[in-house]
Structure formats: structure tokens, C-alpha cells
C-alpha positions as CSV (number, residue, x, y, z in Angstrom):
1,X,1.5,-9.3,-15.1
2,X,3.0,-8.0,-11.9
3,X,6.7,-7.1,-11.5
4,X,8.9,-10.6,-10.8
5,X,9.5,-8.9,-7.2
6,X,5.7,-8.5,-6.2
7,X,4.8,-10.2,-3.0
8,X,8.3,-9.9,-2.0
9,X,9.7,-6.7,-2.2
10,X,8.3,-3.8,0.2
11,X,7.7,-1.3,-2.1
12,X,4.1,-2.6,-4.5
13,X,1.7,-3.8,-1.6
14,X,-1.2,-3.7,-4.2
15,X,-0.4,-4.0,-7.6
16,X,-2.1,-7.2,-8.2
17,X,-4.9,-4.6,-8.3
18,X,-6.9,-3.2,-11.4
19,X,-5.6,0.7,-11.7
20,X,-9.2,1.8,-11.0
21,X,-9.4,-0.2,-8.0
22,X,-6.6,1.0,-7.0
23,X,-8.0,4.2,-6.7
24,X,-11.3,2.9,-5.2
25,X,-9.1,1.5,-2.4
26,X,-7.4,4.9,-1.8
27,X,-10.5,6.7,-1.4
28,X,-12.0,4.3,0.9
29,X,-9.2,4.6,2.8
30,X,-9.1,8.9,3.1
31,X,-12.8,8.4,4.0
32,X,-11.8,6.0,7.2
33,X,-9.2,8.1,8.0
34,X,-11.3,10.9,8.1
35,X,-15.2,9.6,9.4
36,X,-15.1,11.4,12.7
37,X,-14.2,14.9,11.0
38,X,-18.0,16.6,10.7
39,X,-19.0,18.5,7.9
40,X,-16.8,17.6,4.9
41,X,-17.6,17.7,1.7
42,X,-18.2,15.2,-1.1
43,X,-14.5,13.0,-1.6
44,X,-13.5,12.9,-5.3
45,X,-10.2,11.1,-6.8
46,X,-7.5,12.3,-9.4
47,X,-5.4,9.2,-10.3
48,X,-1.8,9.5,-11.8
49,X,-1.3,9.7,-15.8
50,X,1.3,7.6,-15.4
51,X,1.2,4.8,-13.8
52,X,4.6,2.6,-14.8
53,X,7.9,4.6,-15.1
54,X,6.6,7.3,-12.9
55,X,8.8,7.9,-10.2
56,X,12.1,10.2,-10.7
57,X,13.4,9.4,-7.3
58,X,14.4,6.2,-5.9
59,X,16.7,4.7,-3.0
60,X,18.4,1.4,-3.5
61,X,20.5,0.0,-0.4
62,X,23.6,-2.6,-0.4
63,X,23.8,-5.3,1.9
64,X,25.8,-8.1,3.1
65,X,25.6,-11.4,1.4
66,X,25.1,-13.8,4.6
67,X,25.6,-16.5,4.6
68,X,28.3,-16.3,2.2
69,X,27.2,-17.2,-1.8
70,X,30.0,-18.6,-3.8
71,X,30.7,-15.8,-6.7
72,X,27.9,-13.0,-4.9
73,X,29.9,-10.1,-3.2
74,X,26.6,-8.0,-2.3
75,X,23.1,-7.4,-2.4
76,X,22.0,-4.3,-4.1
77,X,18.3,-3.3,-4.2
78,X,15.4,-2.8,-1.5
79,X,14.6,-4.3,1.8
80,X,11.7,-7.0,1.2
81,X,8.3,-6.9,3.0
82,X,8.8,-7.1,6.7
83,X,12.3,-7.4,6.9
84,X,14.5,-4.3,7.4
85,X,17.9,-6.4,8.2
86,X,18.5,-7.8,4.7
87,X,18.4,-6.3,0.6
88,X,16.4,-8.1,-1.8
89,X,18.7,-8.1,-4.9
90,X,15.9,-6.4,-7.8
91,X,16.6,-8.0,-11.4
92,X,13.6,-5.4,-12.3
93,X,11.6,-2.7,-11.1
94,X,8.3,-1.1,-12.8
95,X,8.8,2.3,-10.8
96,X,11.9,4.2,-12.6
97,X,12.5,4.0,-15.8
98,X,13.5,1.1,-17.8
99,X,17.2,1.5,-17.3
100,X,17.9,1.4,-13.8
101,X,17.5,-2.9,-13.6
102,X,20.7,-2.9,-15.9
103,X,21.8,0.1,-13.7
104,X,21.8,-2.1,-10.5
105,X,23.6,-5.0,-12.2
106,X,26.4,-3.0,-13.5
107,X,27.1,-1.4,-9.9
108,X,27.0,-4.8,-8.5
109,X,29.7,-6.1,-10.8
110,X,31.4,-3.0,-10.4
111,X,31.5,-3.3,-6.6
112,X,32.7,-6.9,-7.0
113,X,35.2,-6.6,-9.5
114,X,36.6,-3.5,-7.2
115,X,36.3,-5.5,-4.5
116,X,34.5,-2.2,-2.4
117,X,32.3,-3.5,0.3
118,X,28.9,-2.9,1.8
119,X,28.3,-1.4,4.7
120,X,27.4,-3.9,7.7
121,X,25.2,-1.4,10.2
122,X,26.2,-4.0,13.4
123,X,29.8,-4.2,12.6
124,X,30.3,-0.4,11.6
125,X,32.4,-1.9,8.6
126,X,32.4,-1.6,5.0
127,X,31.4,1.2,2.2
128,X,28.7,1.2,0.1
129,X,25.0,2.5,1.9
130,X,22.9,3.9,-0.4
131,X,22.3,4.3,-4.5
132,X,19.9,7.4,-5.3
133,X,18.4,7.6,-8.5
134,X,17.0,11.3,-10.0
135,X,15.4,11.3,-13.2
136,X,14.0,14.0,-15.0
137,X,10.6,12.5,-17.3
138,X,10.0,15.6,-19.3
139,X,13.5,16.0,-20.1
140,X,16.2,14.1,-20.7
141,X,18.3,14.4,-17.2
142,X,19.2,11.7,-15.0
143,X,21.2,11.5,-12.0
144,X,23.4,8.9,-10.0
145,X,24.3,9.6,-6.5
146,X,26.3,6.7,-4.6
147,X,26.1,7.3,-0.9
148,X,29.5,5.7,0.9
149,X,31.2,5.6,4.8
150,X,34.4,7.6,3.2
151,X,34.1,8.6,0.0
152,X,37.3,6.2,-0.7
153,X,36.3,4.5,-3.6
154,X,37.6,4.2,-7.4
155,X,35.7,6.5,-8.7
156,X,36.5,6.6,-12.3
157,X,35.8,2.9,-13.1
158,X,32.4,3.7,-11.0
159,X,31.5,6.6,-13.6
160,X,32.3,4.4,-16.5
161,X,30.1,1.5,-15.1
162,X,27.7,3.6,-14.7
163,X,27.9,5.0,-17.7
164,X,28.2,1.6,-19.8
165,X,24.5,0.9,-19.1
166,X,22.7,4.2,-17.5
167,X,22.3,7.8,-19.1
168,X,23.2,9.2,-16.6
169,X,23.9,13.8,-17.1
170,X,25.6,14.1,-13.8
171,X,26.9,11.5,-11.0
172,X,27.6,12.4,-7.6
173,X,29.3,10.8,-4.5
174,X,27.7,11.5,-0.9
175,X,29.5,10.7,2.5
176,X,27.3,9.8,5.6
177,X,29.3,8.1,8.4
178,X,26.7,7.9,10.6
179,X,24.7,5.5,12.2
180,X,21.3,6.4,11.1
181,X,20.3,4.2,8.0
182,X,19.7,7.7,5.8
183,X,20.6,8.2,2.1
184,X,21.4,11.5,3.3
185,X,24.9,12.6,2.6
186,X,27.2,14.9,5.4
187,X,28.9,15.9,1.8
188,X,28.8,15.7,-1.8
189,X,30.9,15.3,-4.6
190,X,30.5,15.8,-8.5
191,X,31.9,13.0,-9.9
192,X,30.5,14.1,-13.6
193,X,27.5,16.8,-15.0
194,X,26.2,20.2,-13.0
195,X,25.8,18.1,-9.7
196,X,21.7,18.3,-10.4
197,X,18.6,17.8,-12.8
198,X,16.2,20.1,-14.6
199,X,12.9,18.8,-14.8
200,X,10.4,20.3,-16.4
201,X,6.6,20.8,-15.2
202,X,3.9,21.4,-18.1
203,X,0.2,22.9,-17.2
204,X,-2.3,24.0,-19.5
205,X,-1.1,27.8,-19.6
206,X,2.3,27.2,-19.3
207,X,5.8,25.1,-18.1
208,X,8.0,25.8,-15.5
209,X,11.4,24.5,-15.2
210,X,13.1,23.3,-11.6
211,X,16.2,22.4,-10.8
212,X,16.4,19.8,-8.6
213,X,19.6,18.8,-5.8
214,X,20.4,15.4,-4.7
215,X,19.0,15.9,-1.1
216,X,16.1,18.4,-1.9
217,X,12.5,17.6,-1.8
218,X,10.8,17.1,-5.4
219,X,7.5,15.5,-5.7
220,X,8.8,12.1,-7.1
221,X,5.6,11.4,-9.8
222,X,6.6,14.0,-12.3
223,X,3.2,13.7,-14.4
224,X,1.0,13.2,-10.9
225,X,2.4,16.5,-9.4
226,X,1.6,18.8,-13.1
227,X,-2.0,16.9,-11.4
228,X,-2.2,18.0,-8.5
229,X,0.2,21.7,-8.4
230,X,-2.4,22.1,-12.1
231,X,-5.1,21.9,-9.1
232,X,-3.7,24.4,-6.7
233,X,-3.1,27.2,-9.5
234,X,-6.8,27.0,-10.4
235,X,-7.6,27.0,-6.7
236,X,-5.3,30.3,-6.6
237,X,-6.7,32.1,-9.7
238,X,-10.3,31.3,-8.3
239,X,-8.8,33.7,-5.1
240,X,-7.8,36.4,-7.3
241,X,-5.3,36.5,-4.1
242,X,-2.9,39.5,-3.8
243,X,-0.1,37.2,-1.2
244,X,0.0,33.8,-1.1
245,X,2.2,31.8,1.6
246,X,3.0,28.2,0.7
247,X,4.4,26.7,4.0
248,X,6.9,23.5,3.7
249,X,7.9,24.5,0.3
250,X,11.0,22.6,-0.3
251,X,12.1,23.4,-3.8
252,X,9.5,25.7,-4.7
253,X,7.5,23.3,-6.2
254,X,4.4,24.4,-5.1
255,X,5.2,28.4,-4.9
256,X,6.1,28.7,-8.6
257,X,3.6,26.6,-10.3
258,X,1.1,29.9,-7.9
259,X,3.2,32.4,-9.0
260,X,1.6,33.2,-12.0
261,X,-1.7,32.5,-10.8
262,X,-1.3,35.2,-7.9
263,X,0.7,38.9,-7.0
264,X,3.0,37.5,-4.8
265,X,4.7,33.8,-2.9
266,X,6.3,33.9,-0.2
267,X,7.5,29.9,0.6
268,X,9.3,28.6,3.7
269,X,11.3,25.5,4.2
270,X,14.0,24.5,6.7
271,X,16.0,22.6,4.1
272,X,18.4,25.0,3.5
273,X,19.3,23.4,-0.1
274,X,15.9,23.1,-0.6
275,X,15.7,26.9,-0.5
276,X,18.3,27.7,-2.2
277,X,17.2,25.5,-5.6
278,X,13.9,27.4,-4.3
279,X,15.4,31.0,-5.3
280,X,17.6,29.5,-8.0
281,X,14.4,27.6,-9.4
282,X,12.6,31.1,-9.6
283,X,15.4,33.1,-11.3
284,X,15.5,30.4,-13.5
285,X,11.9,30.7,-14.7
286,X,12.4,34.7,-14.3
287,X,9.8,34.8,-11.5
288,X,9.9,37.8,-9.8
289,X,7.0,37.4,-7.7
290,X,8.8,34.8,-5.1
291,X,10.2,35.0,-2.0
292,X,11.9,32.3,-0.4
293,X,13.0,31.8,3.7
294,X,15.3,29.1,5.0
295,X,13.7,28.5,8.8
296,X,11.0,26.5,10.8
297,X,7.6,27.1,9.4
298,X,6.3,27.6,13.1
299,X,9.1,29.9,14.0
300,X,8.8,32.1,10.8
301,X,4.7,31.8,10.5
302,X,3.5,34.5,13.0
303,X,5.5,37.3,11.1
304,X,4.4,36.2,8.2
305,X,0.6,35.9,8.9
306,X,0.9,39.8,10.2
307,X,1.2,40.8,6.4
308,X,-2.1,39.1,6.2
309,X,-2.3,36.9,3.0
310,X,-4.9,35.5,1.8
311,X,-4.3,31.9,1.9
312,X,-1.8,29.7,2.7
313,X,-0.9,26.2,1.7
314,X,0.7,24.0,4.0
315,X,2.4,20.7,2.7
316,X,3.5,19.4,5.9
317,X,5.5,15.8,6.4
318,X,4.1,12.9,6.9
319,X,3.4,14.1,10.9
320,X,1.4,16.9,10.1
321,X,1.6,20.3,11.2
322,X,3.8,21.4,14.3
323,X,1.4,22.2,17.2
324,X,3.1,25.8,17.1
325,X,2.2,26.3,13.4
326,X,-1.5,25.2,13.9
327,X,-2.1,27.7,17.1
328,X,-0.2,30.5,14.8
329,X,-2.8,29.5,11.9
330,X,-5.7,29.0,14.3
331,X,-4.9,32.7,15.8
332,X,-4.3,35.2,12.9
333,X,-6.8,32.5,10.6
334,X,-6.4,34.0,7.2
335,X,-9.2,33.2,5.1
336,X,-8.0,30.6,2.9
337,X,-5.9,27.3,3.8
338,X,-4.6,24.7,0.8
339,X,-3.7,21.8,3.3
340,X,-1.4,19.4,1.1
341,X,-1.7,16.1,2.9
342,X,0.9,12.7,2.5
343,X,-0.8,11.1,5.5
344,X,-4.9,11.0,5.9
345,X,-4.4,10.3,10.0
346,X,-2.4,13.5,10.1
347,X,-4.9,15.2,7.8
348,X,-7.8,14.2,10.2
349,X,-5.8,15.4,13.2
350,X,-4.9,18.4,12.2
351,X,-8.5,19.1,10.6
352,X,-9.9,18.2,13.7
353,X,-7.5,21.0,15.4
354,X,-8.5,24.2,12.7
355,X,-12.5,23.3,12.7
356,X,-13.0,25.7,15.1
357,X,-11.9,28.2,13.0
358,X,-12.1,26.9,9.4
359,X,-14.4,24.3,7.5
360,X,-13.6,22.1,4.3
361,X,-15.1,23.5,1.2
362,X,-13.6,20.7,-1.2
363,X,-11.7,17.7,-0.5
364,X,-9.7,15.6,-3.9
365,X,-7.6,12.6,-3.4
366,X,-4.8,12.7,-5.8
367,X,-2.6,9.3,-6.3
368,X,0.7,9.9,-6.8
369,X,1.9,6.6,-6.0
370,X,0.2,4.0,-7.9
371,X,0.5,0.3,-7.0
372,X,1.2,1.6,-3.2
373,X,-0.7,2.2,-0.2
374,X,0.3,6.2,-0.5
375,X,-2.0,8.5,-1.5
376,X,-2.0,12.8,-1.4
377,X,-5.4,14.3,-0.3
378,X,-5.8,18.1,-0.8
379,X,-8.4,20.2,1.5
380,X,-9.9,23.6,0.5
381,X,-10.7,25.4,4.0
382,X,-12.3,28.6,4.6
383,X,-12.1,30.7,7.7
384,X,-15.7,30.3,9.4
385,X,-18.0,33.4,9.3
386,X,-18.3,35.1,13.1
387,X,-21.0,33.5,13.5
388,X,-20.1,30.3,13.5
389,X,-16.9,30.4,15.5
């Protein structure tokens, strides 16, 4: 049976669907994005071990309660389908683990029995924005970040709320006073624990262990990404590759799991906190063999591409590569590109742009999202003999 929510909340458009259609959909819907880019090769799919429980990241907003509800104070969940000015309070959700229902019920009564309001984005009034959720699935870490205006809160009562119904290792409180409707925090505060979570990732030859921040970038289907990074690291040992650049590498996530599959990573990310779990990340897994750079892949890249790797992956956001990164790639065109795609418009764009210069060898869907519309797509490209170019 589908989650209570479904058809209501924003975040399941298809769960009413079989798994493996799921998946059927998903391809179908790479291969739209991507039937005016000539010569690719067959499209297969890798669909998600998990597929309930799955995600070790989610956001949960607070809202007002209007019109006024005799005995409600707030709304605490996510925004239903369609409508971004409101909350839709969830009494369940399929996505996280088990625990964080009870979770959001014990910050609401907390919030109420404090009497600590939400924030209203039209009146610039109130305190409580955003609840972040962090869990590890391999390991058993789990973090709590409450994003507020101030920071002016009771904080002990919140910890032991928390607490009372949530195993939580480490609870922080973020600040973001802006306008911008982010749960990104100016500042943090460790409330309880290390102030992060270790996750573990487990391929066939091997783990790796990551520490991951509140506000860095961590694939959020744990068991999905050993999927698809297990994918790249046998794409990698196939290149017998001597330096490997891996381009938008937030945490690492990507640069370790090649490490021992390669001589050398060298990652770049603009995320300065990203980067510096990125280094932490490799001394903790004693990997020598990475280099990590805090800058903007497009402003970095041509220095980089003048030590003349021999493939780069590039894991761009959802709007694809920056024009400058592309010309850079287009111009030095090492021989190998891993293009890690969370958008298949962008993906077709920016295929479109390196063809004259590269072709796709192989071309895997990989779901890390099930029950949503998302879906990652991963491209082998080769540079084109001279005489094709």
C-alpha cells in the first residue's frame, strides 16, 4: 500500500507504481531526453537495492497554522504537490528510516509546549525554518540539525525531545536569517555528538568510510551510490589510468571510492566544507593518493587538464556543466570523460556540446530515487580518433 501522504505530498509522484515499472518509466524517460543525441549506445538500468528506508538525508519545513486550529501551534513536514506556501503535517514517511514520523511529532509538541514559533516568510517573524535529517544506513549514526532565524531557542528541552523518540549521535543548531527559503545555515552549533556522521560505503574489494557535515554534499541513497561509485571503480580499473580528475566532487565521494582503483585523484569542489570532509574523508581511510581543491571547477580545470589525466568525471548540478568547463574539456579533451548526470536535459545538452570531440561508449541509468521522477544516468565518452573530429 502506498504511504497515507501519497497523492498529497510532493515528494512520491509515482509510487503507486510496480518497482520494475518504475524503472521502465525512468528509462523511457533518459531515452526522450536524449533522442536527438546521434550515436549512443544501447541504454541499460541499475535500480536501487533499497527501495524503502533509503534516503539518509531529508529536509522537513515548519509552517504557520492558518487559519488558526484550536490546540495546533505549527505545521511540521513537506510542502504538498503544487503548493509551495503551506507544510503538509507527515504522520509518516517511507523515505528515512522508521523513526523520524515519531521524530516530527515530538518536535511539534516540543515547539508547542515551548511556545517557539515558525517562521512566517511574508511577515519576516517567527523561528523555526527547517529540520535536517542525516542518517548513516551502514552504521549506526544519525543526525538532527534544526535550522532557526536566531538561534534563541531552549535548547536543552529540544535535545531531550529529540532524544525521547530519535537516536539521534549528534544534534546541531543552524542560523539562516535570510530571505531565501534554504536549509542552509549562515552558522552552526553542536548542541550534542562530533557535529557529523560516518557512513560507511561497502564494494566488493573493499569499504570506505566518509564523514559527512551538515551542509556538505553526500549522495542521499546510501545502498544506490555503493551502485553506482561500484560502477565507476570498475570503469577506472578498466583505464589502468595513472591521474584521474573527478570534477564537482563534494565530499570525495566519488574520488575515494577511484582511489584504489587508479595512481592518483585529484577532486574539485567549490563547497569549501565539502572539501574539507573531502581531505578529512581521505586521511580517514589513509588514502594517500588524493588531492582535494576548494574552487570553481571551470576556473581550476585548465591547469589541471595541463597535467594531462586520463579521464575525468564530472558530476555537475542539476544545470549541467558551466560553459567555461565544457570549452576547457572540449580544448585539452583528455581521452576519457565519466559524465555523472542528475538531470537527462542537462545530460543531452551538454552531450550535444562535447560530440565533436568525444562519443558515448556506454550509457547506464542508475535509480537512486525510487518512487520519484529522479533518476542518475552515467555516460562513458571517449575522445574521437583524428579522424573523426
Amino acid at each position: 500500500m502506498p504511504c497515507r501522504h501519497f497523492g498529497t505530498c510532493g515528494g512520491c509522484a509515482i509510487q503507486d507504481k510496480p518497482y520494475d515499472d518504475q524503472l521502465a518509466y525512468k528509462k523511457d524517460k533518459i531515452a526522450a531526453a536524449l533522442k536527438d543525441v546521434a550515436g549512443l549506445p544501447a541504454l541499460s538500468m541499475l535500480g536501487s537495492p533499497s527501495i524503502w528506508n533509503y534516503r539518509n538525508k531529508m529536509e522537513f519545513s515548519f509552517g504557520d497554522v492558518y487559519p488558526p486550529v484550536p490546540g495546533m501551534w505549527l505545521h511540521l513536514g513537506m510542502k504538498p504537490k503544487g503548493r509551495w506556501y503551506t507544510i503538509l503535517d507527515l504522520e509518516e514517511c517511507r523515505l528515512p528510516s522508521p523513526e523520524a514520523a515519531p521524530l516530527l511529532a515530538a518536535v511539534r509538541a516540543w515547539a508547542a509546549a515551548e511556545k517557539v514559533p515558525p517562521y512566517n516568510s511574508h511577515k519576516k517573524e517567527g523561528q523555526l525554518r527547517h529540520l535536517v535529517l542525516r542518517e548513516a544506513k551502514n552504521r549506526a549514526e544519525r543526525m538532527v540539525l534544526l535550522v532557526t532565524v536566531t538561534g534563541e531557542i531552549p535548547k536543552e528541552s529540544f535535545v531531550a525531545a529529540v532524544k525521547s523518540v530519535y537516536p539521534a549521535t549528534t544534534i546541531l543548531l543552524g542560523r539562516n536569517a535570510k530571505v531565501s527559503d534554504t536549509a542552509v545555515s549562515d552558522s552552526l552549533e553542536i548542541l550534542t555528538g562530533d557535529g557529523f556522521v560516518t557512513e560507511t560505503l561497502n564494494f566488493p574489494d573493499g569499504s570506505l568510510d566518509y564523514r559527512v557535515s551538515p551542509q556538505s554534499f553526500f549522495q542521499t541513497n546510501t545502498s544506490g551510490t555503493q551502485r553506482l561509485y561500484g560502477l565507476l571503480r570498475d570503469w577506472t580499473r578498466e583505464l589502468n589510468a595513472r591521474l584521474m580528475l573527478d570534477l564537482y566532487c563534494g565530499g570525495g565521494g566519488i574520488a575515494l571510492s577511484l582511489a584504489g582503483a587508479c595512481a592518483r585523484v585529484i577532486g574539485v569542489e567549490s563547497n569549501r566544507d565539502a572539501v574539507a570532509d573531502a581531505k578529512a574523508n581521505a586521511a580517514l581511510n589513509g588514502l594517500a593518493n588524493c588531492e582535494f581543491y576548494g574552487a570553481a571547477v571551470e576556473f581550476l580545470l585548465p591547469a589541471l587538464l595541463d597535467m594531462e589525466p586520463d579521464a575525468a568525471v564530472v558530476d555537475p548540478p542539476r544545470a549541467g556543466l558551466h560553459a567555461a568547463a565544457a570549452a576547457a574539456l572540449l580544448a585539452a579533451s583528455p581521452k576519457v570523460l565519466f559524465y555523472v548526470s542528475c538531470n537527462p536535459e542537462s545530460l543531452a545538452r551538454d552531450l550535444k556540446i562535447l560530440a565533436p570531440r568525444y562519443r558515448v561508449e556506454r550509457l547506464v541509468g542508475v535509480d537512486l530515487f525510487p518512487h520519484t521522477d529522479h533518476v542518475e544516468t552515467v555516460a562513458w565518452l571517449s575522445r574521437r580518433a583524428a579522424d573523426e573530429v
